[in-house]
N, C-alpha and C positions, 0 to 999 in steps of 0.2 A: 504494500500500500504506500504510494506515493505521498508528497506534500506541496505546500507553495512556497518558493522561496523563502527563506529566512529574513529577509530584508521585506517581506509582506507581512509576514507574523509581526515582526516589533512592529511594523506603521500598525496596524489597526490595533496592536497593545498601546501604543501611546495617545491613538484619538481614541480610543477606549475612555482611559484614562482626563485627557483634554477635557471630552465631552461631559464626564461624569466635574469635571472642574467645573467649567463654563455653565453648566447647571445648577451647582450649588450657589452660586455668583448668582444669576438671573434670580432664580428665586430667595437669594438674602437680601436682593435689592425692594423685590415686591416687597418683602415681609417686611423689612426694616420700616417704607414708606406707607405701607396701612398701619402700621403700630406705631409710631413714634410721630407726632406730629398732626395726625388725624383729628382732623373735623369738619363736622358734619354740615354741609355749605345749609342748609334749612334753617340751622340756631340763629337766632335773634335777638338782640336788644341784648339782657345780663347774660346769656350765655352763649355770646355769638364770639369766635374763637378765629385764628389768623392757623392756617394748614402751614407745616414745615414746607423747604422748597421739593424735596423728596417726595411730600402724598403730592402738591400738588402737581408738580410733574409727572407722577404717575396715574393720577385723576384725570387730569385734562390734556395728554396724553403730549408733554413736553412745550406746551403753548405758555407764556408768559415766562413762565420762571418755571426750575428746574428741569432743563431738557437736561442736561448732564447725566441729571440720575434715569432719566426715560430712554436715552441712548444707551446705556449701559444695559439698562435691563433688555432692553430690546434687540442686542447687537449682541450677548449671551445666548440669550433664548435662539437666535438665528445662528450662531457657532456652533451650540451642542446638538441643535437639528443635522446641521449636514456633516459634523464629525460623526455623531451616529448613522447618517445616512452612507457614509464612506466607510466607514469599518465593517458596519452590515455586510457592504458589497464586498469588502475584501475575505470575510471571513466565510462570505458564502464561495467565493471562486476556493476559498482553501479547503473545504468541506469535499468540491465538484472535484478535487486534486485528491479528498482523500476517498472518492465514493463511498462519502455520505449523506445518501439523499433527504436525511430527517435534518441532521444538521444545515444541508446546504437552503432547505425550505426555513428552517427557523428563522435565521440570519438573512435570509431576503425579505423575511416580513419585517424585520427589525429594520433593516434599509429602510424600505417604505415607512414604518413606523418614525423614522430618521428625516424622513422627506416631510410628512406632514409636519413635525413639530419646526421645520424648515420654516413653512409658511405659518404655521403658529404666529411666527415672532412678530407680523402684519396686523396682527387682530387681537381680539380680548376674551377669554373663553367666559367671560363673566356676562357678555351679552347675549350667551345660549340660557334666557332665563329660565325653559321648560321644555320636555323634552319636546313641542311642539319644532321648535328650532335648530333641532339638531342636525338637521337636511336643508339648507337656507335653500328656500323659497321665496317667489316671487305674489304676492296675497292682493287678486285684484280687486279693488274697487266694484260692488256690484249693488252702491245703496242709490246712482243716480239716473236720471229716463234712461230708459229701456235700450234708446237707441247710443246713448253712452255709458252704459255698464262694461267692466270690462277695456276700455280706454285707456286705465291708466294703472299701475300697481306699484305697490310699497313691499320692497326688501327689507327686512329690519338687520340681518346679522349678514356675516360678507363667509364665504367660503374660510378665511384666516380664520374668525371666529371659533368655526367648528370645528378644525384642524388639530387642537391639542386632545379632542376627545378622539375623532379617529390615529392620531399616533399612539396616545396611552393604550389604546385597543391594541392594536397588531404588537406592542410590548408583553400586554398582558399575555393575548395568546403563544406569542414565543416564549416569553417566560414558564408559561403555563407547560410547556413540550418542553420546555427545560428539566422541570422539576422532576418531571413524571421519567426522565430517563434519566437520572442520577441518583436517583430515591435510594438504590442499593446499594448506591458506595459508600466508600466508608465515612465516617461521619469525625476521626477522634483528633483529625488538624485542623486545624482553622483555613491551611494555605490549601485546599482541597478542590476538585471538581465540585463535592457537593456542596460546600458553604460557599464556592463564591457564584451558582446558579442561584442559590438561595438566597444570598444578598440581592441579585438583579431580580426574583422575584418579588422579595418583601417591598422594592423599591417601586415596581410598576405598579402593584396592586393598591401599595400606601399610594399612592398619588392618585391612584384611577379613582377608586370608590371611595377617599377619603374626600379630596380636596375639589374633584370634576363632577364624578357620578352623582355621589350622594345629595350637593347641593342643587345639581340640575334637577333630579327626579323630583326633589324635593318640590318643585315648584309647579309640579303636574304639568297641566297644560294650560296654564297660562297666557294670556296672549297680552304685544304690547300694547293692542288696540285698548286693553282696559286695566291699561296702569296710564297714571302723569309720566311725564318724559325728565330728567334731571335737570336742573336741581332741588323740582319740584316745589316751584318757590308762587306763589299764588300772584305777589305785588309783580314779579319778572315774567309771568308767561299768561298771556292773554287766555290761553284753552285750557286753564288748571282747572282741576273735575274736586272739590273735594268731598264728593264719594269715592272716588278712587285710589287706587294705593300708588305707590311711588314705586317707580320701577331699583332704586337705592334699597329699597325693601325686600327685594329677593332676596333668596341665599345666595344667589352666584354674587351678589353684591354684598350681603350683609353679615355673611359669614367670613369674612375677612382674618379675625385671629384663625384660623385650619390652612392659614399661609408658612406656618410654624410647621405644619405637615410635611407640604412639598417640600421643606430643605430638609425635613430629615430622612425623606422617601429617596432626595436628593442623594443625599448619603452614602442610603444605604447603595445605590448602584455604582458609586464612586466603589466603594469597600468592594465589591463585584468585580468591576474591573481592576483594580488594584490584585485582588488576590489572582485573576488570570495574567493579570502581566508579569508577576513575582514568578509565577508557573512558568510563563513563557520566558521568563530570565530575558526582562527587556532591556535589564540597565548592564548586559554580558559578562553577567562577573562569572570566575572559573568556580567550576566546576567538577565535583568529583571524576575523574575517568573522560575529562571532556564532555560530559553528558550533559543535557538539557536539565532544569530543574524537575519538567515536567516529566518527565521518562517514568519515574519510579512512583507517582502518581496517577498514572492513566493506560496503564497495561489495557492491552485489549479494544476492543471496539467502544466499549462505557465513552474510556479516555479520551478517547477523538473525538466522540461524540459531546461530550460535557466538555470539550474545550472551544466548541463553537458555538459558545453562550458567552464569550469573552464580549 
């Protein structure tokens, strides 16, 4: 059984690695600027409050003040997409070298998984308020004469919007094929096949249904036609309904501390790749007998197979 060159193994250990960096970064920037500084643009009069430059740049989405910090998050988010989207690839051409077609299929969903969170970095997953929106659609117009119904229609969320939930998906599912063909190895090192699939899966799933799923579903099916629009301020917006709720009042909005989630789901795929590049002996220090770090851990097909979850 063949491999892919040695100098393809460490690139995709190192944007392994990047990726899992540039990740933790994107999301300490979120979290930092919904907790520190945070307020709620609706307070008035004794408890109307000035946002650090940080929320507000990441509220109004680098306009005014704090693009510094909106760039940053934004330009993370956009590195650890297509580092994952590039290791993906390399790790599935190294699976197709080792004919292993479970592996080679994992790691090409992980690409793609890698491509959407690509165009992630364009949009806000906060604007998928219910699962009504997690297919953006086009919602036409059909309350005006008959012979202008249908004339015109309203997008509310952009393709980038919905992109972090289908990347988190195709993570979860490769993770998920991870798991299930590592389960029997052995468990008693930390620097293992099994602990470090199990790192990349606690990490997809802490993110998916922690911090995406759960606040989406949360908010049923919802529509924006019957929430106010932000900042939901009555004196600022001629069409405020107040019967209506404030679309600030979702969970994709309003559950902002489970920002604290994503960096530690962050993490944990960091620890993930970390333990497959320590295996893969990225940083080439010697070696008993010449040999790869990996060798004496991944005997047999398991081996090959749990190493392209790197």
């Amino acid at each position: 059984m063949g491999d892919a060159p040695r100098w393809m193994n460490l690139l995709s250990a190192w944007l392994n690695l990047f990726a899992g960096l540039t990740l933790i970064v994107g999301f300490s920037v979120y979290f930092i600027a919904l907790q520190i500084g945070f307020c709620d643009p609706r307070l008035t009069g004794a408890d109307a409050c000035e946002p650090s430059d940080a929320n507000h740049g990441i509220i109004f989405n680098g306009r005014d003040r704090g693009h510094a910090y909106y760039m940053v998050a934004k330009w993370s988010m956009f590195t650890e997409g297509l580092l994952w989207c590039l290791a993906g690839a390399l790790l599935c051409y190294r699976n197709i070298c080792n004919n292993n077609a479970h592996g080679a299929v994992s790691q090409c969903i992980i690409s793609i998984g890698g491509f959407f969170f690509t165009c992630s970095a364009f949009g806000s997953p906060a604007n998928i308020i219910s699962l009504r929106y997690l297919i953006p659609i086009t919602y036409w117009d059909d309350s005006g004469p008959v012979g202008e119904r249908g004339s015109s229609g309203q997008t509310y969320v952009s393709f980038s919007d919905a992109c972090p939930y289908y990347g988190i998906t195709m993570f979860m599912i490769a993770t998920t094929m991870g798991i299930y063909s590592v389960k029997g190895l052995p468990k008693d090192k930390i620097v293992s096949p099994f602990w470090g699939v199990f790192c990349f899966f606690m990490g997809a799933w802490t993110i998916g249904v922690i911090t995406l799923y759960a606040p989406m579903l949360w908010g049923g099916e919802t529509r924006y036609e019957d929430l106010n629009s932000p900042p939901c301020i009555a004196a600022a917006d001629p069409t405020f309904d107040a019967t209506k709720g404030c679309v600030l009042d979702m969970p994709t909005f309003a559950w902002y501390p489970l920002k604290i989630v994503s960096v530690i789901g962050a993490c944990f795929l960091m620890a993930g790749a970390t333990i497959f590049a320590i295996m893969d002996n990225f940083l080439g220090l010697p070696t008993k007998n010449d040999e790869q770090l990996l060798a004496a851990e991944t005997a047999g097909d398991h081996g090959v197979e749990a190493r392209s979850y790197a």
